[in-house]
Structures are given as C-alpha cells and as structure tokens.
C-alpha positions in Angstrom: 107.9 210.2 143.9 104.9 208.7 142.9 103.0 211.8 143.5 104.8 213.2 141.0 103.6 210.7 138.0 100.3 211.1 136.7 97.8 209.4 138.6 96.4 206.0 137.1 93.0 204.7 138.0 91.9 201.0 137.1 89.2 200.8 134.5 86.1 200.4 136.6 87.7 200.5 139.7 86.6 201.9 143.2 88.5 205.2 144.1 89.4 203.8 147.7 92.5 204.4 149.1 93.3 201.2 149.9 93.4 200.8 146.1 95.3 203.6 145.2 97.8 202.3 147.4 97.6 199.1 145.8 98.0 200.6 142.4 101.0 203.0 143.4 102.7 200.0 145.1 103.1 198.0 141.5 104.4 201.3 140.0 106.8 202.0 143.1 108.0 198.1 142.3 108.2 198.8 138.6 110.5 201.4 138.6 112.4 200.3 141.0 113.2 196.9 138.9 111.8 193.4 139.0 115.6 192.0 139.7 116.0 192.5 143.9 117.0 189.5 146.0 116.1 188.3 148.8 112.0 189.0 149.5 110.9 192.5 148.6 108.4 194.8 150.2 105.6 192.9 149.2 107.2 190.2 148.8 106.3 187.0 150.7 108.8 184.7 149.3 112.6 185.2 148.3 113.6 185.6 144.4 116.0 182.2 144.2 114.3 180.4 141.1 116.0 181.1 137.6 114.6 180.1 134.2 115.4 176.5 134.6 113.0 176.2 137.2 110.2 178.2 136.0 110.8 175.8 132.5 110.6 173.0 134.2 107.2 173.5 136.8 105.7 174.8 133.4 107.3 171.4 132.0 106.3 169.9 134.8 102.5 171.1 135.1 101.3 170.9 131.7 102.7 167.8 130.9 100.9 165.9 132.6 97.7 163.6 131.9 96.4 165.3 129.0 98.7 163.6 126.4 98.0 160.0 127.5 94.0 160.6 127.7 92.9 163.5 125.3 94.5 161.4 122.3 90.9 159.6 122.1 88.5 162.6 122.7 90.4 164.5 119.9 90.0 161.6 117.5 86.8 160.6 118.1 85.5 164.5 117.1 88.4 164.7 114.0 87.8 163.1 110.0 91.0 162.3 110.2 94.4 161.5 112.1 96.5 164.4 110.3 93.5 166.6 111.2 94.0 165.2 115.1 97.7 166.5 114.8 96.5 170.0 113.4 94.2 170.6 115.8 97.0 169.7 118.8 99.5 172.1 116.8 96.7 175.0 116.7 95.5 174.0 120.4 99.3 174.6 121.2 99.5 177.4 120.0 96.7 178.9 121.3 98.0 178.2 124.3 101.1 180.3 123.5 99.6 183.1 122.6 97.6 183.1 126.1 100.9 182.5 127.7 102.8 185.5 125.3 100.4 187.5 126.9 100.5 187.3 130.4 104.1 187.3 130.1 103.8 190.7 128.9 101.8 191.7 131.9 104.2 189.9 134.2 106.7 191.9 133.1 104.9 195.1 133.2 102.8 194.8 136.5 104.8 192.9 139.2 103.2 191.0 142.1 102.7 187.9 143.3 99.6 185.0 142.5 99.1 185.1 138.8 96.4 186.8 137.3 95.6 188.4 140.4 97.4 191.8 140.3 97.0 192.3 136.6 93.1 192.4 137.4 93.5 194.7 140.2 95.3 197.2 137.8 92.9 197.0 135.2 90.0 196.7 136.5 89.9 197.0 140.3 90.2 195.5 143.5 87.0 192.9 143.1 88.2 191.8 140.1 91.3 190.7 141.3 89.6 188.9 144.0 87.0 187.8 142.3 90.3 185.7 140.2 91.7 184.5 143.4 88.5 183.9 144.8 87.8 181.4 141.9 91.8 179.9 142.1 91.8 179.5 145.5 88.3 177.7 145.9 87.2 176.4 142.8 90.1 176.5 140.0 93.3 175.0 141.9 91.6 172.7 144.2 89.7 171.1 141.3 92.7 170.7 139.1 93.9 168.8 142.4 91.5 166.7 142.9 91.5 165.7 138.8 94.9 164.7 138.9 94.7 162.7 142.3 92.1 160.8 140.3 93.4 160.5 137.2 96.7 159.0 138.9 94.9 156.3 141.0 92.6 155.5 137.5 95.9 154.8 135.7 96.6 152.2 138.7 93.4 150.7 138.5 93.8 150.3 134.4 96.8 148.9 134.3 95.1 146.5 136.1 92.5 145.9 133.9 89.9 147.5 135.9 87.9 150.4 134.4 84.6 150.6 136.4 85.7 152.1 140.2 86.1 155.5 139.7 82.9 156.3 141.6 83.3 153.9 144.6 84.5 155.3 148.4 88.3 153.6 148.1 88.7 154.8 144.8 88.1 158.4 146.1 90.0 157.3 149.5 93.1 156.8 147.8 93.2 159.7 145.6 92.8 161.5 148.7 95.8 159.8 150.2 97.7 160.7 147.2 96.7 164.2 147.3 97.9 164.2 150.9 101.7 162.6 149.9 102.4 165.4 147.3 101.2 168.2 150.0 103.3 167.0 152.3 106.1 167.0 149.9 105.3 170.4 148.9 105.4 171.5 152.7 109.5 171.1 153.3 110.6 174.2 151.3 110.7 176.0 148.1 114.1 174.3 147.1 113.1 170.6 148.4 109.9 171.2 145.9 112.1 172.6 142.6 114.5 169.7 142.7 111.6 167.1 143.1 110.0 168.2 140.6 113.2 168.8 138.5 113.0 165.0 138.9 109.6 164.7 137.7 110.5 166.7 134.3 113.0 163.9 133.6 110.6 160.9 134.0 108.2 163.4 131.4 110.7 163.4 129.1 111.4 160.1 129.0 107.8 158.7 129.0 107.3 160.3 126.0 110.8 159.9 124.0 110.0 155.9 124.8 106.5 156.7 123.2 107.9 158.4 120.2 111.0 155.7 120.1 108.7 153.0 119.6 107.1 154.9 117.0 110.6 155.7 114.9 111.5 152.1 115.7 107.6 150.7 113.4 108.6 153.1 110.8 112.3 151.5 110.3 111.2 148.0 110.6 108.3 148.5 108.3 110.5 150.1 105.7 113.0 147.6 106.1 110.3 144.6 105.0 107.0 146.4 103.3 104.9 143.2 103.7 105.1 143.0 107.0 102.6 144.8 109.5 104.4 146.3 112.7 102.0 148.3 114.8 98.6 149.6 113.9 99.6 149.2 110.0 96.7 152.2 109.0 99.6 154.6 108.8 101.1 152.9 106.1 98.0 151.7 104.4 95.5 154.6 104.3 95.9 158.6 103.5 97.1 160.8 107.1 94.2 163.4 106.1 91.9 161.0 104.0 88.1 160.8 105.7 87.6 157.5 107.4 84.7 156.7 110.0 85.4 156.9 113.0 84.3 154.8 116.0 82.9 156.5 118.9 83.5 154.9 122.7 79.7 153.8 123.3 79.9 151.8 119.6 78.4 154.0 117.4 79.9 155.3 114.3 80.6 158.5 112.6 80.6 159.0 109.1 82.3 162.2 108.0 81.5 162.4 104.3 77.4 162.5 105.6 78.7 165.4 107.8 77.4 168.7 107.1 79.7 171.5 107.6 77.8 173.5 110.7 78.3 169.7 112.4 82.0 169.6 111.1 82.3 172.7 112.5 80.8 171.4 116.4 83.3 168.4 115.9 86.2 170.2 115.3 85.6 172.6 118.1 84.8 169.7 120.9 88.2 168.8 119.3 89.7 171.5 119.8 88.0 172.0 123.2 90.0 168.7 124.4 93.4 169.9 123.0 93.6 173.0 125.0 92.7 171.1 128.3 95.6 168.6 127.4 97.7 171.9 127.6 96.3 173.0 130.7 98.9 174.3 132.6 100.5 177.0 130.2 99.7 179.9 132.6 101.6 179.2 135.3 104.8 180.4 134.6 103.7 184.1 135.9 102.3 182.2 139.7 106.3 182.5 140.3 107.3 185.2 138.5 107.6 187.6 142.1 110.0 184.2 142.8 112.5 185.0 139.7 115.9 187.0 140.5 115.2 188.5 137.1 111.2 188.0 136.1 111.8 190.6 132.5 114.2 188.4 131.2 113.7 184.9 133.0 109.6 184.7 132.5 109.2 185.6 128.9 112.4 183.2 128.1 111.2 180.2 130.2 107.6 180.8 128.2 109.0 180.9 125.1 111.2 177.7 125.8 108.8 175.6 127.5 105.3 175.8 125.5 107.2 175.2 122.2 109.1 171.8 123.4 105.7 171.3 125.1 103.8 171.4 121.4 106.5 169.2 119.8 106.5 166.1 122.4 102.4 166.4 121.8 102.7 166.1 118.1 105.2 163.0 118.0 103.9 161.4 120.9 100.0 161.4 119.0 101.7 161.0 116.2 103.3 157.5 117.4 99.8 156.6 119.1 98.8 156.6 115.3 101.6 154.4 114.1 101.6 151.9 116.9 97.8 151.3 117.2 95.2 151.0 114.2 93.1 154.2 114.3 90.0 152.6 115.0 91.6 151.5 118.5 92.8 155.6 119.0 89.4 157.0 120.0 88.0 154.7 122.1 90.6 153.8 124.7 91.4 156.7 127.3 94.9 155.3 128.1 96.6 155.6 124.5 99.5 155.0 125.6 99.1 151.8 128.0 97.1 150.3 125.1 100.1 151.2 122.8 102.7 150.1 124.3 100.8 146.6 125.9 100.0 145.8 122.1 103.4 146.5 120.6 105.3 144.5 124.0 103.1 143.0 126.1 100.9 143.4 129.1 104.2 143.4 131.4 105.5 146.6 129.3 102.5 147.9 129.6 102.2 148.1 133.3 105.6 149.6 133.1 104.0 152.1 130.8 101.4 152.4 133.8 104.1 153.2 136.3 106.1 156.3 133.9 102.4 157.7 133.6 101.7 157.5 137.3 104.8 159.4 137.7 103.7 162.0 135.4 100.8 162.8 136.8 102.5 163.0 140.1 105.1 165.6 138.6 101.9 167.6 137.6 100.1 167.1 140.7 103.1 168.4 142.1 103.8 171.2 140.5 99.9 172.3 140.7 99.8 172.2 144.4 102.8 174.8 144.5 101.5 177.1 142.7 98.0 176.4 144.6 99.9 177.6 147.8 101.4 180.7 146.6 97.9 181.7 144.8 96.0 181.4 148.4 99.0 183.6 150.4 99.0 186.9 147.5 95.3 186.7 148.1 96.0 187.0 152.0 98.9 189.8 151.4 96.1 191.9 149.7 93.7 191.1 152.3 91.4 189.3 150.6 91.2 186.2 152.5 92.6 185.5 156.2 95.6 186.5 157.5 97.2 183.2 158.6 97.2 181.8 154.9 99.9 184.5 154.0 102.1 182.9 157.0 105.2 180.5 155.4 107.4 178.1 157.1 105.1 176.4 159.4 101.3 176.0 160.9 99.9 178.6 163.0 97.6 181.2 163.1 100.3 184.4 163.9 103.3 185.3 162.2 106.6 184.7 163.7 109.2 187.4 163.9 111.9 184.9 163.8 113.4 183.6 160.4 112.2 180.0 159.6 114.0 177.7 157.4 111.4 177.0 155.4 109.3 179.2 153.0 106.5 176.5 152.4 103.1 177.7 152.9 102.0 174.9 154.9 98.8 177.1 155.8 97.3 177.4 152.9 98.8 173.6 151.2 96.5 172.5 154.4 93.4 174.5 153.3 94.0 173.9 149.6 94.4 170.0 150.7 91.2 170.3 152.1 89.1 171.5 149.9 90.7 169.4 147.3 89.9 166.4 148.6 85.8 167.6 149.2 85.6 168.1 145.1 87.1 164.6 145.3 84.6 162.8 147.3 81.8 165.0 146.1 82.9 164.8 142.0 83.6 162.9 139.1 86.2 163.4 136.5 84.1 164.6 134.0 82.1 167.4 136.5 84.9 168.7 137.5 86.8 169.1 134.2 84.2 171.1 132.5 83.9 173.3 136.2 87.8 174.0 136.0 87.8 175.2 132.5 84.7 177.1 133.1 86.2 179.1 135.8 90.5 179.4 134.3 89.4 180.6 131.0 86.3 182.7 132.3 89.4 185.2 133.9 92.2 184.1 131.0 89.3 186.0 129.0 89.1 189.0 131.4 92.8 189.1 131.8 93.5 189.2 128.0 91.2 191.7 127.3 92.3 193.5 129.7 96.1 193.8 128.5 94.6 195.0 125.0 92.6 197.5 127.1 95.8 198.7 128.4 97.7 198.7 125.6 95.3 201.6 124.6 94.7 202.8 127.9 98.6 203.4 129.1 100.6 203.4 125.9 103.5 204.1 127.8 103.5 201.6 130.5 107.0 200.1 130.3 106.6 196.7 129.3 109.8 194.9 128.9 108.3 191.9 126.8 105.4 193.0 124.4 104.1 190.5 121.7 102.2 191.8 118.5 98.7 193.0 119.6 97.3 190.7 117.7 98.4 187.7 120.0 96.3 189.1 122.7 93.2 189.6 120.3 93.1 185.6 118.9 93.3 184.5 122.3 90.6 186.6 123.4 88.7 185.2 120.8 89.4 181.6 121.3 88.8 181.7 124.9 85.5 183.5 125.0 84.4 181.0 122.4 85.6 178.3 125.5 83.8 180.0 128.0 80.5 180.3 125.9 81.0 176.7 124.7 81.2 175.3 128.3 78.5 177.3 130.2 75.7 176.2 126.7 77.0 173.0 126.8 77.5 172.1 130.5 74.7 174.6 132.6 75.0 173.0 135.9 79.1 173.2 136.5 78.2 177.0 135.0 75.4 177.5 137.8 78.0 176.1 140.5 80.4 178.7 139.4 78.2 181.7 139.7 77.2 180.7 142.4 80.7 180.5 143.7 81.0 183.9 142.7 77.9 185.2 144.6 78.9 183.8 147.5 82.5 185.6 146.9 81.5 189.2 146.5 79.1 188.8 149.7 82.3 187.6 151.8 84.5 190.5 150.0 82.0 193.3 150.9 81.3 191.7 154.5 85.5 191.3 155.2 85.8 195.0 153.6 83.3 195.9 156.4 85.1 194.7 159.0 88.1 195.6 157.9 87.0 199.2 157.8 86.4 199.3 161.4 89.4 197.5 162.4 88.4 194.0 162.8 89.6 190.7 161.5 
C-alpha cells in the first residue's frame, strides 16, 4: 500500500533507499495506529507505560536541581523579585510551547529516541543522526554528569563546605553516584517507573515544605504586624519596586543607572537561567514508542506535567522571597538550604539537604533512562553499533530467547562511561553552557522543522496540533539561546562543532561499510 500514497521526500534529504524505507516505515506505522501492544516492528521496547508514567519521568526529570540553584542567577540579572517570578512564568512557558510542539510531531511521526525520527522525516537521514549523535555523546551524558555533581555539591554544602568541587574525590564520588542510579536503571523498565514514581513524591513534598513555610510567615506576620518572621522585605518594600541588587563576587547593581540595551542583556541572562531550571520538558516524546496509546497519552501527560511544573516554580521562588531577605536571594546557590537553616536551624537545614539530594537523584534517574533508550533508536537505524540496540542484558549479539528484562544495560554502560569522562574532565559551569548549546541547537532545528511541515504536508494526520504560532515563538526564543550561548561562551561552542565534525566523518565512514556489507 504505500506505493499507492504519493511519495514524500524529506526536505534536503538523500534519495537513498535506505531512506525511503525509513520514511515509508513511519507512514506504514501511522496508519496503522500508534496504540499496538506488546513491541512493534520497529519497536525495541513493549508499549506498557500510560500517562501517569510519562507525567511523572517528566515530573521527575525537570524537577530537579534547577529550582533550588537558579533562584540566585535569576535574581542577580532581575530589578526586582516580582520581575524574578515573571521571568520563571514566561521561562515556563516557553518551555511549553517547545514541548506543545514536539507533542505534535510525536503524534504525527512515530518512532522511537526523541527528536531523532522527526529529523529524519524532515530533513534526512544526517540530520537525524547528527541529533542522536549530539544526545548520545555530548547532550545526555553531560546532563549526567551535571546532576551527579550537583547532588554530591549539595552534600558537601550542607556541610558547610563550598570550595571542592574541582578536587579528585569530589569528582570520585559523583562518579560513584552516577554508577548507583545506572545500575538501578539496569533491572527493567517497571523496576525504573516505580522508583522513580517514588522520587516524584519526595519532589512534591520538598517543595510543598518550601512553599508551607512560606504560607506559614505570611499568617504569623499578619497575625502580629510588628513582628519580623522571615526575610521581612516582602512585607516592607514594593514586589516590582527597583532595589539594587547584590551580585555573588560583592559588587552591586544599580537598576535605575541601567540603560535599557543593558536591561535588556540582564533580563535575557535571566531568562537564559530559567529555561535551564526547566530543562527537562522534552522528554516526554523519548517514551512515547513506550505508550499503549502515544495520540492521547503524550499530548495529555505534556499538558499535565509542564503546567503543575510552572506552578511549584512560582510558589517555591516565591517563598524563597518571603523566608529570606532579598539581598540574601542572589548570592547563595542553595536557596533553599539557606532558607530553611535560617527560618529552623542548621539541623533542618541538613534535612533540607537530604529532600534535595533526593531530588536530584529522582532527576538523575530519570535522565539516565531516557539516555538508554536515545543510544538503542540510534543503533535500530543503524547509526551507531549494533550491540547498543540489544536489551535485557550485556553482550555483544542478540539473543533469540525472551529475557526478563528490557533494560538496555549496553548502552546505560557506554552512556555511564562517557558520563563519568565529562565528569573528571569538567566543571559545572563548562558543561552547562555545552548542554544547552547542543539541546536547543536541534530543539531549533526540530521546531522549525514542524512549521516547515505544516506547509510542506498539510495533510499529514496529526492527532494533536497546537496553533502555529506556538511553534514560531519557540523558534524564536531558542535560536536567540543558541546565538546567545555560542557569542557568549566560544569554547563549549568550538567543542560542539567539533563534535559534530567528527560525527559526520564516522556517519559517512559506517555508511561505507555498511554498503559493502561490513559492520
């Protein structure tokens, strides 16, 4: 049948065969429906998650660090703390209309690891492995290796040490830490979802006890109005009144000596911060070829999750600025410790420590899942080795007989490893800047690309389709990222090209091979 349909080429794409057969397998899959059980065709993995598990490893994955460290980045680049809550809302919500959109192309062009398909419909095979390429060795493995160091810097600061996140243990033990959640990522599919289902609760609750202690200022200070409970600013001076701000190194800012092209630079470092805090919101669509019903599950679980996502961000920041005096906001990096040590002592605050600890765990969970499943859809298209398609155990060939697990404990292993060289090699700050650089370099491709094919195939069914102009502010906003980061930050920028060099040699060199039947 599908010589019958009218033949669809991707825009700047090859005319190989192996392409076309690529292509015409994601409109065979369409029409037969996105709802089968049990692993299809193509399918590496079986369709067992529903929306309460995709909601909850978004949940999971975004929640995660961001909240308790960008607080002070935002604040430092903002006039004001009701301009710090703006620019969280707006960050959100940039970050739903990114997700929106590749919710529609989820929907529209099944397959499994992300982004990866909907570039190799659009725009041809190397641009979909140019995506993996980039997820598998630079994006997901420095997202790892950030939160396996974030969680062992929230140890060392709730022990008053701030100074040791260069030195050999330091690294050591986010490297054993990294190694505890792959191996707890390596049992099975189900063992991972319930974990982490744990983890969502322990999010939840951080930040209700955050925004609690928050409700609990406001009552008491209403209650006596001369007393001071908390920071006391947010009683005491105007929410979007210009105050100066103190910067971490001691210097200060004065806004009303700001000129408008600086405001302007502020707000978007600001802003810059925000959307990493909701790094994360993508990942919904790495499962979606897991979903027994993706056209109804992955546009409801997006549409669930990023909203209850933008309102714990709001009132937790907004707590941060009733329990702590706003001077305090932008130059600690853990907000909440410092909060919640001030308002009830140093022993609630390591307590404070431990719920944060935990949530960077439930995020460093949730991103070495998906990290898994992005390195095997890039093996089932050929793109990278063989053996990191293979689930359910270590090896180098497939079994023919049914395992019980559907882990991919190949490529946890590989991602693991390269992980934990951006650990020992990095810092923090390097590798943040590298891992935007790289996600919103393809979120820009893969947005335009759904406006190009809006226009391109009018009548591609598309069972979730936002207003078009969703797809055309985030294109904006994340080109702007992209330009941002690479004028700002030239060396992580370099890195990444050269990444990508190195990438297209090894996918013309493999297609080489490949062509005269050698691995």
């Amino acid at each position: 049948m599908a010589s019958e349909e009218p033949e669809r080429r991707p825009l700047l794409a090859a005319t190989s065969g192996a392409l076309d057969a690529g292509v015409a397998g994601a409109d065979t899959r369409q029409r037969t429906g996105s709802g089968e059980e049990g692993r299809g065709a193509t399918g590496t993995f079986k369709r067992n998650l529903g929306t309460l598990e995709a909601f909850a490893i978004v949940i999971s994955i975004v929640i995660g660090s961001g909240v308790f460290t960008s607080p002070g980045s935002i604040d430092t680049n903002v006039p004001s703390p009701g301009a710090a809550l703006v620019i969280w809302f707006v960050g959100g919500v940039l970050a739903w209309t990114g997700a929106s959109t590749m919710a529609e192309l989820g929907t529209a062009i099944p397959g499994e690891g992300g982004v990866q398909p909907y570039l190799k419909y659009i725009f041809g095979d190397v641009f979909g492995f140019l995506a993996a390429w980039t997820w598998v060795v630079a994006v997901m493995p420095a997202t790892l290796a950030i939160l396996s160091i974030v969680f062992i810097e929230s140890i060392y600061s709730a022990a008053g040490v701030t100074d040791q996140g260069g030195t050999l243990l330091h690294k050591l033990l986010s490297i054993v830490v990294l190694s505890v959640i792959s191996v707890a990522n390596s049992i099975s599919t189900k063992a991972s979802t319930r974990l982490n289902n744990f983890f969502v609760v322990t999010k939840f609750v951080t930040i209700a006890a955050i925004v609690i202690a928050g409700v609990v200022v406001v009552i008491l200070q209403l209650v006596d109005r001369n007393r001071t409970v908390g920071g006391g600013d947010w009683v005491k001076q105007p929410w979007f009144g210009y105050r100066d701000s103190v910067n971490p190194d001691g210097s200060v800012t004065h806004w009303a000596d700001v000129t408008q092209w600086e405001l302007f630079g502020y707000l978007s470092a600001a802003l810059y911060a925000a959307l990493w805090a909701y790094s994360g919101w993508d990942k919904a669509i790495y499962i979606s070829a897991e979903l027994s019903s993706p056209a109804r599950q992955l546009p409801l679980a997006i549409n669930t999750s990023i909203p209850t996502i933008i309102l714990c961000f709001i009132t937790a920041n907004a707590a941060y600025y009733i329990l702590l005096p706003w001077n305090v906001v932008s130059r600690t990096d853990s907000v909440a410790v410092t909060a919640i040590t001030r308002l009830l002592g140093p022993a609630f605050g390591i307590l404070a420590a431990v719920f944060i600890c935990l949530v960077v765990a439930g995020s460093l969970l949730g991103n070495s899942f998906v990290a898994g499943r992005m390195a095997v859809a890039a093996a089932n298209q050929n793109w990278l080795p063989k053996p990191l398609s293979i689930v359910g155990r270590i090896g180098f060939k497939p079994e023919e007989r049914e395992t019980t697990s559907d882990a991919p404990v190949n490529a946890i292993i590989v991602s693991t490893i390269l992980s934990s060289l951006y650990i020992l090699l990095g810092n923090f700050r390097a590798l943040l800047t590298f891992n935007g650089l790289g996600e919103y370099t393809f979120f820009f491709l893969t947005v335009v690309g759904a406006i190009v094919l809006r226009y391109r195939e009018p009548q591609l069914a598309r069972p979730y389709k936002p207003l078009i102009a969703i797809p055309i502010v985030f294109a904006l906003v994340s080109g702007f990222v992209v330009v941002r980061g690479a004028v700002f930050a030239p060396v992580p920028a370099v890195v990444l090209v050269g990444l990508w060099v190195a990438g297209l040699v090894f996918y013309f060199v493999r297609r080489r091979y490949q062509e005269r039947g050698l691995e």
